[in-house]
N, C-alpha and C positions, 0 to 999 in steps of 0.2 A: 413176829413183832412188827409194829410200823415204824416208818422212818419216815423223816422227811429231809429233804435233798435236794439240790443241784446238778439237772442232769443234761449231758450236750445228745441233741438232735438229730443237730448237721452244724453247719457253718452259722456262727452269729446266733443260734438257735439255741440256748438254754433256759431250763425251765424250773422252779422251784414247786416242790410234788410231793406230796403227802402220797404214800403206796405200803404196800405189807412186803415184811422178806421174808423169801420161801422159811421152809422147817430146815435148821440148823442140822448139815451133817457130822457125822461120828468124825472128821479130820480138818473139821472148822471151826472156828471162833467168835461168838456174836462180843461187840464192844461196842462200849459210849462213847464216843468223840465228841470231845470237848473243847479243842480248840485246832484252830489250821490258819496255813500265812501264805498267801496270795502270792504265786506265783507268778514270771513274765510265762517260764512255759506252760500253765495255763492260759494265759491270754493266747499265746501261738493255738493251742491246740483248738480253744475255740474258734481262733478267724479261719482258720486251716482246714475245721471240721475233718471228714475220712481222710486228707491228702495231709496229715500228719501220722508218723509213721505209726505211733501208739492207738492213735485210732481206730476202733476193729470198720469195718466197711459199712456194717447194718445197723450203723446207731438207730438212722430213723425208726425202724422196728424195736430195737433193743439198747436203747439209749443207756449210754455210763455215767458213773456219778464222779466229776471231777474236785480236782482238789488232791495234794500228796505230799502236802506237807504239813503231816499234824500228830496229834494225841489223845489219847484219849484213857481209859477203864477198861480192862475185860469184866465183861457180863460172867458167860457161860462157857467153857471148856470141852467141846465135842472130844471123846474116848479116848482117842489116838495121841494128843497133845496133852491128856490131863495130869502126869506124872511133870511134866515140863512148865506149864503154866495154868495161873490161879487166877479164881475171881476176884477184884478187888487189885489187881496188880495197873502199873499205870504204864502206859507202853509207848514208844515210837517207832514208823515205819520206816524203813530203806526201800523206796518205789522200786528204785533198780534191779528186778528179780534177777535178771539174767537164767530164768526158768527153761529148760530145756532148748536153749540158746534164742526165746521169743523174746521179742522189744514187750511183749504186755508188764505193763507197770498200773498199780494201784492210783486213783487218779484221774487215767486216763481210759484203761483197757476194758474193765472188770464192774460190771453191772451191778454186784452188792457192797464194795468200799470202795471209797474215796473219802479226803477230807470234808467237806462239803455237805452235812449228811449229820445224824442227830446216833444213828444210831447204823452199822455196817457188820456185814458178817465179811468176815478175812478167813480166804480160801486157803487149802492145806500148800497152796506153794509160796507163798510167803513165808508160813513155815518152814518148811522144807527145805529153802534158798537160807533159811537163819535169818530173817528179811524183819520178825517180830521180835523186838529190841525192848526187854526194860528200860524202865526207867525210874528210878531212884532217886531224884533230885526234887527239890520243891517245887509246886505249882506245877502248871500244863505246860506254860507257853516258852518255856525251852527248848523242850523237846519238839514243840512244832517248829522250831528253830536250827533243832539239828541237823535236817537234813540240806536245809540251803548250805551251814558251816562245816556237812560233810562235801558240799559240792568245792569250797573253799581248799580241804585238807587232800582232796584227791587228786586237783590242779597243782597241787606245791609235789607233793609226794611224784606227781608225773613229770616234774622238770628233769632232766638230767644231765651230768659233765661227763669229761674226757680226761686225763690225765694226758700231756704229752708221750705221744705213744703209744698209748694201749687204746683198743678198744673197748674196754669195758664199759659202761655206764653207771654213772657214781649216781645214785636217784636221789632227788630234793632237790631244793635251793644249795647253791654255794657258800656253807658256812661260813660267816663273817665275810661274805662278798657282797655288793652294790645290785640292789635291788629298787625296780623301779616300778609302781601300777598305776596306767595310764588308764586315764578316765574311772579315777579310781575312787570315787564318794558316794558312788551308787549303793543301795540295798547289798549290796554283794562285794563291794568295794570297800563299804565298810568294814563287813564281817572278816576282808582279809585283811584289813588293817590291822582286828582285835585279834585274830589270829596270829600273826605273823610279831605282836608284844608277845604274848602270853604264853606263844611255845618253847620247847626248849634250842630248837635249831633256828637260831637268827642270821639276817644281815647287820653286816656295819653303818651303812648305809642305805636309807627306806625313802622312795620320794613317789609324793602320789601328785599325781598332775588331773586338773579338771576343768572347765570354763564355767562352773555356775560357780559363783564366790558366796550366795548364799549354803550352798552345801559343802566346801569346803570349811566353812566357817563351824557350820555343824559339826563336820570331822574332828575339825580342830578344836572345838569341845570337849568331845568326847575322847579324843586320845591328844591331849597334848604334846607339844616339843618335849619340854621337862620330864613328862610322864616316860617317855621313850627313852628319854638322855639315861633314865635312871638302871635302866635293862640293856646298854649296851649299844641303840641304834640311836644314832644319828637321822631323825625325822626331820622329812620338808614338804611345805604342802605349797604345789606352783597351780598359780593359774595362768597356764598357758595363752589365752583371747589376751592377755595384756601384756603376751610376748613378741617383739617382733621376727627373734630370731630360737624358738620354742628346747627346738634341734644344740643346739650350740650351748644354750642358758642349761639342759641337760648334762653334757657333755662334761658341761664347766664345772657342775659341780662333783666329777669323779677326776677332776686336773686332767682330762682329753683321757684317761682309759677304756671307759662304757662299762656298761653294764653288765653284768652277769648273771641277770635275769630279769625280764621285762612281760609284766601281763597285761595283755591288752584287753578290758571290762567295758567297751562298747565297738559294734561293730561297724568300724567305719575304714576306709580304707586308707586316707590319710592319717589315721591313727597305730595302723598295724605296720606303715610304712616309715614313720616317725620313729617307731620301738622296732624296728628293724636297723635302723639306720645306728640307734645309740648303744648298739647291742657288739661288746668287748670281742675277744677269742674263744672260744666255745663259748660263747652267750646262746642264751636258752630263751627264744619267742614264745611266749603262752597266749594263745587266742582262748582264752577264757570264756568271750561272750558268744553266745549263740544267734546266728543269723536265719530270718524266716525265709528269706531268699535262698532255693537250692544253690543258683549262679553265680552266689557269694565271690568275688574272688578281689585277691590285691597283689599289686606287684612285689615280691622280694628277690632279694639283692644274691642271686647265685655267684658273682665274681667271690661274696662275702662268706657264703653257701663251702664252697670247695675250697680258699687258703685260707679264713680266718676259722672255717668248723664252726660258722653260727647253726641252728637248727630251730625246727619250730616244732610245737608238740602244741595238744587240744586235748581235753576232756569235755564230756557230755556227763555230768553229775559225779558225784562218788559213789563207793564200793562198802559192801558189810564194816570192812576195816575202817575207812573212814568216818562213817556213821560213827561206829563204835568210841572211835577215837573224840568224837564230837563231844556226843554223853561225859565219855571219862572226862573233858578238860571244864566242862560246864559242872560236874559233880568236885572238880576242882578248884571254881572259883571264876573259871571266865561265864562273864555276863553278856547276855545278849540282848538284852533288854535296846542296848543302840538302836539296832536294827528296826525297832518299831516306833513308825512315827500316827500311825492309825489304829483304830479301833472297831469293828463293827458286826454286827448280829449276821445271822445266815441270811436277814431279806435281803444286805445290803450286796450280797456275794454277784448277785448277777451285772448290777452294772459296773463295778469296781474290775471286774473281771476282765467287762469287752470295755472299757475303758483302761485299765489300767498304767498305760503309756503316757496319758494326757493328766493326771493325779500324783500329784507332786510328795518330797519327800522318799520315805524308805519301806519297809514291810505294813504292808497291811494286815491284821490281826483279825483274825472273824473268832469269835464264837457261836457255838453250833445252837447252843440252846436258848437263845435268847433274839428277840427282832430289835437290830437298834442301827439309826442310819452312819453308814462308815463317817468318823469324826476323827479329828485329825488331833493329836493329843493340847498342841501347845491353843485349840480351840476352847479346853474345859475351861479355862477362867473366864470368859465372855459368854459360855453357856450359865456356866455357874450362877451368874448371876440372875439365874430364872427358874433354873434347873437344880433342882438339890442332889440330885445323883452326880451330874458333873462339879458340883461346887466340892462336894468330898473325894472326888477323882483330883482332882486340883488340887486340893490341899496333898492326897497322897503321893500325887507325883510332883507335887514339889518339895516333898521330903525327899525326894528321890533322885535330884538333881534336872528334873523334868523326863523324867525316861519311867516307860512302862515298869513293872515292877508285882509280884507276886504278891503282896498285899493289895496292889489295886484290883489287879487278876481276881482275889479270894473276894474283894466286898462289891465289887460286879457281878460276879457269880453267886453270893447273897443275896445281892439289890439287884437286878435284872431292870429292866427300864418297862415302866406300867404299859 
């Protein structure tokens, strides 16, 4: 079958390519991808080319198709998987194989899937690893949602406390404890916002700090004080740039205790020192974001390290379970539709890509089957009035409170852009 696709090179170097996929083997899966959401580790993996660890060495010969976070159809059911999955079913990936202990991840490593891409065969260790995920939920564009709010639920689930005492470690957040996410209104800040109402282990107290007040304002849209008040957390959205004292204005609002868990979702070093500093007795550091810099480093507070038992943990994505757990809360009601402030066809995938840092707002949405230039949602009423495709996107999301939405989804994939 032919695809056409998004495929990296080297460094900077990708290319949109119409090519055939080999003949489907007896413990593989040909699928239609249908939609995918623009990662920042996409953008690393392309500036980075080979000197990213997912990257195999011989792209320039044997170039992969990037993209790993999406959805799509299975087609065809190669022998070995046909008892287990059907044609017609709608599926999501967990990149994360952890395949015979290789970093290769769908995306990045693997010459016939990735998001990015019309049409991909998905090799037997996806399966294998349990990596191919139904999904049951309406629309596509969820599930190419899941996998960023399983990177959200593996982060939480990997904090851990202490009892005085014991060593054991109690994993999550600190039930009904003071929970803080700094530089927290990003793409990925958001989604732990919408996570962290909707689940059932909450804090008492939830404060997200950020210096752009236009996207704090967004935040504060989409998850209101009130809306929080009503589930039990005490929500605060600070903008730090118009603090003089950031540290202290923190502090104050836990009456000088600190924190009990603090994620830091941008990597800077005065920020991971700030959430060090406001961080309680066993307070838990989550360095959340991921740095393109090997030499990453910032200073923490070891006097605070050895008597108060603060600690710092990291994850690099989620695990099948949190995937999993992603589906299940989206199949229950949480919406992720936030997260998306863009829209755009597979031509737009190349430069949104190696741009992506300088492109404002939250998730970028590509669909695979259609050409249409990345557009920014709250853009359809000023297209609208030229454009008839955007003037009925507008009307649909603004039924919708202005947020993307599985009716816009379905008459976009009807109406494809001429």
């Amino acid at each position: 079958m032919q695809t056409r696709a998004v495929r990296i090179y080297g460094k900077n170097d990708l290319r949109l390519e119409t090519f055939e996929l080999p003949p489907l083997k007896d413990d593989e899966i040909l699928a239609r991808v249908v939609s995918d959401s623009i990662c920042m580790s996409s953008y690393k993996a392309a500036h980075l080319g080979t000197e990213h660890k997912r990257i195999p060495d011989d792209i320039a010969i044997h170039p992969t198709i990037l993209g790993h976070e999406f959805s799509g159809e299975i087609i065809n059911v190669g022998f070995k998987w046909a008892q287990k999955f059907q044609p017609g079913e709608k599926f999501s990936i967990q990149p994360a194989l952890n395949y015979q202990g290789s970093l290769d991840a769908p995306g990045y490593s693997f010459r016939w899937i990735g998001g990015n891409a019309t049409h991909i065969i998905i090799p037997n260790a996806v399966m294998e690893m349990n990596c191919l995920l139904p999904y049951q939920g309406p629309g596509y564009y969820p599930a190419s949602l899941a996998e960023p709010l399983s990177c959200v639920v593996g982060a939480f689930h990997a904090n851990y406390h202490m009892k005085p005492g014991s060593y054991k470690h109690l994993m999550d957040i600190h039930p009904g404890g003071r929970m803080a996410i700094l530089a927290g209104v990003g793409p990925m800040g958001v989604a732990a916002i919408n996570y962290t109402l909707f689940r059932d282990r909450k804090p008492s107290l939830l404060v997200i700090t950020d210096i752009d007040e236009e996207r704090i304002q967004r935040a504060r849209q989409l998850f209101p004080e009130m809306d929080a008040k009503s589930v039990g957390i005490d929500l605060v959205y600070l903008n730090t740039s118009q603090l003089e004292h950031p540290e202290q204005v923190l502090l104050d609002l836990t009456e000088g205790a600190g924190y009990d868990d603090v994620f830091i979702f941008a990597p800077v070093p005065k920020i991971i020192q700030q959430g060090d500093r406001i961080l309680t007795r066993d307070g838990c550091l989550n360095f959340f974001a991921g740095p393109t810099d090997p030499d990453f480093s910032a200073p923490l507070n070891f006097y605070n390290v050895h008597y108060n038992n603060t600690h710092l943990v990291g994850t690099s994505g989620g695990n099948n379970q949190d995937m999993v757990e992603a589906l299940d809360l989206m199949s229950k009601g949480l919406d992720p539709s936030g997260l998306v402030t863009h829209i755009g066809g597979l031509d737009a995938v190349i430069d949104t890509t190696l741009r992506l840092p300088e492109i404002p707002g939250g998730k970028k949405l590509i669909y695979t089957h259609i050409n249409m230039a990345l557009t920014a949602i709250t853009d359809f009423e000023e297209l609208g009035k030229t454009i008839p495709l955007f003037k009925k996107l507008h009307e649909i999301t603004s039924r919708h409170s202005g947020l993307w939405s599985v009716e816009a989804e379905d008459y976009l994939l009807s109406n494809p852009p001429g």
